[in-house]
N, CA, C and O atoms as a GROMACS GRO file, in nm:
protein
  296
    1UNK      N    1  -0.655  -0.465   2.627
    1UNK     CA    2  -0.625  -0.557   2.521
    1UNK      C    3  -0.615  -0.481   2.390
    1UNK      O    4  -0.692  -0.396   2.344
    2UNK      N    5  -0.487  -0.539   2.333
    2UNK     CA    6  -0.481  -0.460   2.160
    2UNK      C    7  -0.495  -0.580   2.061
    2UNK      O    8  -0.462  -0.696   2.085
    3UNK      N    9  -0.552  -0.530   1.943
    3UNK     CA   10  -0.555  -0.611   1.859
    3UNK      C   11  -0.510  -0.534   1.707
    3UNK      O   12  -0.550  -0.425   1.664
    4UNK      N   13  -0.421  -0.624   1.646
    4UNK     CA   14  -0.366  -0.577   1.503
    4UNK      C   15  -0.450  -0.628   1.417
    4UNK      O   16  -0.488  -0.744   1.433
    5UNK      N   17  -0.495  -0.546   1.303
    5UNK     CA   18  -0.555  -0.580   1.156
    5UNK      C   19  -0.499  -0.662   1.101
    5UNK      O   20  -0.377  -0.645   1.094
    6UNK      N   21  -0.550  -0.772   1.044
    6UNK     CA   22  -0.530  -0.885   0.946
    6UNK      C   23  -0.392  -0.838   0.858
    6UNK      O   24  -0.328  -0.749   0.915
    7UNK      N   25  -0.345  -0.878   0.746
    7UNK     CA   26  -0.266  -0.866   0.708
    7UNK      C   27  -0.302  -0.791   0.579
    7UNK      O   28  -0.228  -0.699   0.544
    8UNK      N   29  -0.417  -0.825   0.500
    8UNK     CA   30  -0.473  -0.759   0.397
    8UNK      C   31  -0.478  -0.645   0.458
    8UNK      O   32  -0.411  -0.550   0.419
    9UNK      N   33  -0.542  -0.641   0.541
    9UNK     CA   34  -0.632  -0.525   0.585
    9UNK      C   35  -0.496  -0.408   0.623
    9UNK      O   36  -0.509  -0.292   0.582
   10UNK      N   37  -0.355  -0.451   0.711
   10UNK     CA   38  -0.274  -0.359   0.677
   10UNK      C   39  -0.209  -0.331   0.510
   10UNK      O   40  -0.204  -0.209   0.489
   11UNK      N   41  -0.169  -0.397   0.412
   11UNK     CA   42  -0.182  -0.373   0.326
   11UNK      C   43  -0.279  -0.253   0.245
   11UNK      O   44  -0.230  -0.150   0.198
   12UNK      N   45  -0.421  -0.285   0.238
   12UNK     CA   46  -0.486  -0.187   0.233
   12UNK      C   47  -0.485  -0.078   0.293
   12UNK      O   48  -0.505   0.030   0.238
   13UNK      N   49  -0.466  -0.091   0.391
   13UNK     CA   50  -0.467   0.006   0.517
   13UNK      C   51  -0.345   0.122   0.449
   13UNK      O   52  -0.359   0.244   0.454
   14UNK      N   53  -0.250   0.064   0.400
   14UNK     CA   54  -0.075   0.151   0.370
   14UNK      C   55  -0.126   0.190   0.241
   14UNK      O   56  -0.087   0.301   0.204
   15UNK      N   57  -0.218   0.117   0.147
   15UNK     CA   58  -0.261   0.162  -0.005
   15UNK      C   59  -0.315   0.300   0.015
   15UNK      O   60  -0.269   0.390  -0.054
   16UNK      N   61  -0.423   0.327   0.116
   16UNK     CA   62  -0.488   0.407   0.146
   16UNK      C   63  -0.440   0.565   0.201
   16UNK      O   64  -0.487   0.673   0.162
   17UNK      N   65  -0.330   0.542   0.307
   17UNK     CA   66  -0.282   0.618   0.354
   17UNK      C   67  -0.177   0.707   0.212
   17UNK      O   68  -0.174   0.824   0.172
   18UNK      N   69  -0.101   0.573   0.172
   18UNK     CA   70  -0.026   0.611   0.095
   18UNK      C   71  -0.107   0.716  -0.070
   18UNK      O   72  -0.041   0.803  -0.126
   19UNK      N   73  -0.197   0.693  -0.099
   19UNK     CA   74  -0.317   0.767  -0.185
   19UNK      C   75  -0.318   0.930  -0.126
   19UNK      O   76  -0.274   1.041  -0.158
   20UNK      N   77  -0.362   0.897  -0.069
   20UNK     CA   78  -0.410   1.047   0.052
   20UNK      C   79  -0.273   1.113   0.110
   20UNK      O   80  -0.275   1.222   0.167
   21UNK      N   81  -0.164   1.041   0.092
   21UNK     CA   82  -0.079   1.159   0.089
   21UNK      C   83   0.070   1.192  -0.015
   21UNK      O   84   0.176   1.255  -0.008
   22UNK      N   85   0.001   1.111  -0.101
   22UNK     CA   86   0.069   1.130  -0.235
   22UNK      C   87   0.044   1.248  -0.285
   22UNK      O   88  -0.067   1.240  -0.339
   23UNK      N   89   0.093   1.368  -0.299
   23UNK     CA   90   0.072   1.502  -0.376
   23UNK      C   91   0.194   1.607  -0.358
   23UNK      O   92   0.266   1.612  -0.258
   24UNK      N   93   0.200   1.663  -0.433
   24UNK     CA   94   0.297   1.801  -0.458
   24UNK      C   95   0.334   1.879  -0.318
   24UNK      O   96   0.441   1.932  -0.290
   25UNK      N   97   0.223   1.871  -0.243
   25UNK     CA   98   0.298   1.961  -0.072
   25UNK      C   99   0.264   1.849  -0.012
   25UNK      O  100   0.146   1.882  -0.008
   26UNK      N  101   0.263   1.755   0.033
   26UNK     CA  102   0.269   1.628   0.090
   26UNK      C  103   0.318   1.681   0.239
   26UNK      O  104   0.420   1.749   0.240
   27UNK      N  105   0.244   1.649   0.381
   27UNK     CA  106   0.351   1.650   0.502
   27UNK      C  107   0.452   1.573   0.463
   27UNK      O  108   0.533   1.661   0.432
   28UNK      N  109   0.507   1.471   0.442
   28UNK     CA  110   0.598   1.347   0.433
   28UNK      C  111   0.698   1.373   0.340
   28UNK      O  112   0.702   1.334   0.223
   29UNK      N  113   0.811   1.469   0.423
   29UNK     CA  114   0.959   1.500   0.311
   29UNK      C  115   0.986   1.445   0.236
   29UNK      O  116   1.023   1.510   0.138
   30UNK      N  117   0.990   1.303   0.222
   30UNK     CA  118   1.026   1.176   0.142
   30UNK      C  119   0.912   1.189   0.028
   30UNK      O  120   0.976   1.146  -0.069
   31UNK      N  121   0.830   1.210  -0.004
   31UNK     CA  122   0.708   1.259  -0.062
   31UNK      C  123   0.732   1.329  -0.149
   31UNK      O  124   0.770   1.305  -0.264
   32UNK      N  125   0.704   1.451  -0.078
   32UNK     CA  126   0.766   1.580  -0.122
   32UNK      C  127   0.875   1.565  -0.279
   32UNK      O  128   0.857   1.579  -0.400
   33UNK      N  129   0.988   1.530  -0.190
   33UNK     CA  130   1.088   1.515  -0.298
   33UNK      C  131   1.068   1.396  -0.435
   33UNK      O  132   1.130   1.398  -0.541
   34UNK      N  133   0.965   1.300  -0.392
   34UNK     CA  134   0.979   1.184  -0.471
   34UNK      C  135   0.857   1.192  -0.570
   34UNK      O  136   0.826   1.130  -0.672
   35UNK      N  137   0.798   1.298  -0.494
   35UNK     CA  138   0.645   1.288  -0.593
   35UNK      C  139   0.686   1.291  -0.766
   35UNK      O  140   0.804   1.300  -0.798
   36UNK      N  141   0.594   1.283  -0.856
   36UNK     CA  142   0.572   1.243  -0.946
   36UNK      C  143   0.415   1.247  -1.005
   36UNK      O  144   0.329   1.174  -0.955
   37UNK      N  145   0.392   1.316  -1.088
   37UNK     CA  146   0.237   1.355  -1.141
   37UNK      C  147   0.215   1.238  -1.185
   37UNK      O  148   0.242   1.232  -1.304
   38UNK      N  149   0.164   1.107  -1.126
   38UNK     CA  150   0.104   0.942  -1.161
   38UNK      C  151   0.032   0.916  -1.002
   38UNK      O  152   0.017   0.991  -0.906
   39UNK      N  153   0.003   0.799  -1.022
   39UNK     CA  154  -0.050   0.697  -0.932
   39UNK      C  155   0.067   0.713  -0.824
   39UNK      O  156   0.160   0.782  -0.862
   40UNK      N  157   0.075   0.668  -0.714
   40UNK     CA  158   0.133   0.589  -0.629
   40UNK      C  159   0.221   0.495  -0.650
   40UNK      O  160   0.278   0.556  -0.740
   41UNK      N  161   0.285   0.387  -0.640
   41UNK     CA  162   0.312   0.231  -0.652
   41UNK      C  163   0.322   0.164  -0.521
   41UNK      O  164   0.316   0.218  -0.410
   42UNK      N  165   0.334   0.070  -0.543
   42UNK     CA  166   0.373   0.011  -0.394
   42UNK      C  167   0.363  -0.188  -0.464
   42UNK      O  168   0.308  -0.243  -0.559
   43UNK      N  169   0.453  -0.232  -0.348
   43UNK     CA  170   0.527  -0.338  -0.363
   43UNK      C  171   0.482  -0.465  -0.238
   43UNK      O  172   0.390  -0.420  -0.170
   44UNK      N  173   0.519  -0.599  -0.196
   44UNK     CA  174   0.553  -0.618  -0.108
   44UNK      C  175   0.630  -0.709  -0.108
   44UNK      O  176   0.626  -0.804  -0.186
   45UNK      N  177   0.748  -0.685   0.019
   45UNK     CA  178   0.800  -0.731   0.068
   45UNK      C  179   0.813  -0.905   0.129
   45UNK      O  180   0.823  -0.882   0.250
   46UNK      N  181   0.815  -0.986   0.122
   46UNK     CA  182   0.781  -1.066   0.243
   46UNK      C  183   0.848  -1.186   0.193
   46UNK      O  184   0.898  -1.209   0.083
   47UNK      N  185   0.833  -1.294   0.349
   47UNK     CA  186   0.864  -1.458   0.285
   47UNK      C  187   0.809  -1.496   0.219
   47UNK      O  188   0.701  -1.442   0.193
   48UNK      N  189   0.858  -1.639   0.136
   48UNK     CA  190   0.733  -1.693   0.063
   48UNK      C  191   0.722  -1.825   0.195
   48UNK      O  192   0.789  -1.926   0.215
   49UNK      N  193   0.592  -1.755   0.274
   49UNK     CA  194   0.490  -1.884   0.318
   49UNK      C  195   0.402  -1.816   0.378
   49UNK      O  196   0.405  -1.694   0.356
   50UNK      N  197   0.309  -1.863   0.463
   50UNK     CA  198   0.167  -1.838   0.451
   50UNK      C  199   0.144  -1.696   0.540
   50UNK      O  200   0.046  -1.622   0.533
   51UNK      N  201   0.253  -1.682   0.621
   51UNK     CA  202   0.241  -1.492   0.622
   51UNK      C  203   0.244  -1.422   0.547
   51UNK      O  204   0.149  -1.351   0.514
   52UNK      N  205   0.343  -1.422   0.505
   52UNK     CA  206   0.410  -1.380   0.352
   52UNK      C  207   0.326  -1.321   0.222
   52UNK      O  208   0.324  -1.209   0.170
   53UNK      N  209   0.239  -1.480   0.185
   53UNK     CA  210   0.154  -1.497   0.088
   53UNK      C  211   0.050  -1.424   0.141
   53UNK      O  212  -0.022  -1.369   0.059
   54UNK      N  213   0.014  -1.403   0.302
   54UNK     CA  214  -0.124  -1.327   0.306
   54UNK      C  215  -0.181  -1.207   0.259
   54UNK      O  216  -0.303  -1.192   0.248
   55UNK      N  217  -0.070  -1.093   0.221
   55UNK     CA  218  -0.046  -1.005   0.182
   55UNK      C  219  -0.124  -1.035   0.032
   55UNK      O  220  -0.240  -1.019  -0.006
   56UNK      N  221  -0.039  -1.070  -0.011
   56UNK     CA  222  -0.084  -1.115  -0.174
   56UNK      C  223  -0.205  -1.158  -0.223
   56UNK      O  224  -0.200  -1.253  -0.301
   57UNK      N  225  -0.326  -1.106  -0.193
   57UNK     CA  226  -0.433  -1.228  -0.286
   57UNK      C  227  -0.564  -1.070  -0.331
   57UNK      O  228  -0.574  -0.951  -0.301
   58UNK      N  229  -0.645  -1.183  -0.425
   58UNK     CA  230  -0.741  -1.074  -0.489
   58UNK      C  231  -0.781  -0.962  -0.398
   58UNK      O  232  -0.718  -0.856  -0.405
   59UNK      N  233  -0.879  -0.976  -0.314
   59UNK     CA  234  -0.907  -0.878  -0.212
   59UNK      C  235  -0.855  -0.761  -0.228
   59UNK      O  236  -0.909  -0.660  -0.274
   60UNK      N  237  -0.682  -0.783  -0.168
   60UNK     CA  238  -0.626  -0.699  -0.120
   60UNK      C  239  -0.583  -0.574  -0.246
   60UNK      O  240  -0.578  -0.451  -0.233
   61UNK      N  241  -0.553  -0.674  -0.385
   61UNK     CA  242  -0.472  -0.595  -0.498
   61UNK      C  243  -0.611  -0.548  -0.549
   61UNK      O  244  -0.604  -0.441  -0.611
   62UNK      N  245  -0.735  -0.601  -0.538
   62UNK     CA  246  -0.855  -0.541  -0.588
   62UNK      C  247  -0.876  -0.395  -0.526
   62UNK      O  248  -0.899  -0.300  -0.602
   63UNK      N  249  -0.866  -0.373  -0.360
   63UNK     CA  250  -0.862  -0.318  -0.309
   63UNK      C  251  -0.814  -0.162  -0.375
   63UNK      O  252  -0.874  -0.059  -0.403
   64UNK      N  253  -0.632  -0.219  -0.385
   64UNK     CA  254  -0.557  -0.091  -0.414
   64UNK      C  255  -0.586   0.013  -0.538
   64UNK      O  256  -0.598   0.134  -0.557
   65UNK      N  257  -0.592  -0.148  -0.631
   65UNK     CA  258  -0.631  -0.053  -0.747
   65UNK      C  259  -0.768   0.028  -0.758
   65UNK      O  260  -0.795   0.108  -0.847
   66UNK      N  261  -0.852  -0.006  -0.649
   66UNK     CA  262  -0.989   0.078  -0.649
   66UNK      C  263  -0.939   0.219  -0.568
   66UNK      O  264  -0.993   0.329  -0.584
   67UNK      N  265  -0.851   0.199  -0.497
   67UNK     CA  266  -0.812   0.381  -0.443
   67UNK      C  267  -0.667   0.464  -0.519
   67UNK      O  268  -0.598   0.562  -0.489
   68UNK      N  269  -0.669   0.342  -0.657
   68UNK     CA  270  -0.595   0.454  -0.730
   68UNK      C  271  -0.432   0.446  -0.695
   68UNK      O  272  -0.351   0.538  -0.692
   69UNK      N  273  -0.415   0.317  -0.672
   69UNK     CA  274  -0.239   0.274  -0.613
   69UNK      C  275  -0.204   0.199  -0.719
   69UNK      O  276  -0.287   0.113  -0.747
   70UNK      N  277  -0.106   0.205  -0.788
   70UNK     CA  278  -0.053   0.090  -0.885
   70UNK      C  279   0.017  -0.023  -0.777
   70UNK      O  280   0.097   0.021  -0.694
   71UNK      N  281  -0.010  -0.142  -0.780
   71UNK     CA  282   0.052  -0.248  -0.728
   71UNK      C  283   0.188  -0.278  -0.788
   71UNK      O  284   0.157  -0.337  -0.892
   72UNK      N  285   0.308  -0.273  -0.784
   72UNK     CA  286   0.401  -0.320  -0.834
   72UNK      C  287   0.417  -0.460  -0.858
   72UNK      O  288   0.449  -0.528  -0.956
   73UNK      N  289   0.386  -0.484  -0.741
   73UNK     CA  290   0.386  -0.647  -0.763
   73UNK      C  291   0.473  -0.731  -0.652
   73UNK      O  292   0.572  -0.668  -0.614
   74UNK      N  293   0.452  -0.896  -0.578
   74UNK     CA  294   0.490  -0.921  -0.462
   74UNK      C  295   0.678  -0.962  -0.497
   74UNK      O  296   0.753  -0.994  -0.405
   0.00000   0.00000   0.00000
């Protein structure tokens, strides 16, 4: 049996990853080339209804900005 993380919790989950490999030699070519001496950003995507919206709430944007991700915004 598999089970997927909540929806915050991937959110956070991509804040995190995305932190830790934000830097100047980055594995991640796309990186690499895009870096930029700041924060991170990050965005989301989604419908507006209650999947969608799960993404979006305090928790999650509290979350990012505590590991140093600028939220762009939903």
């Amino acid at each position: 049996m598999t089970t997927n993380s909540c929806y915050e919790g991937q959110f956070g989950g991509t804040a995190k990853w995305i932190k830790e490999n934000w830097k100047a030699d980055s594995k991640v070519e796309y990186i690499r080339r895009k870096y930029e001496s700041r924060n991170p950003r990050l965005a989301i995507l989604g419908w507006d209804n209650a999947f969608g919206r799960a993404l979006d709430q305090k928790e999650p944007r509290d979350y990012v900005k505590k590991v140093g991700v600028d939220f762009v915004g939903a």
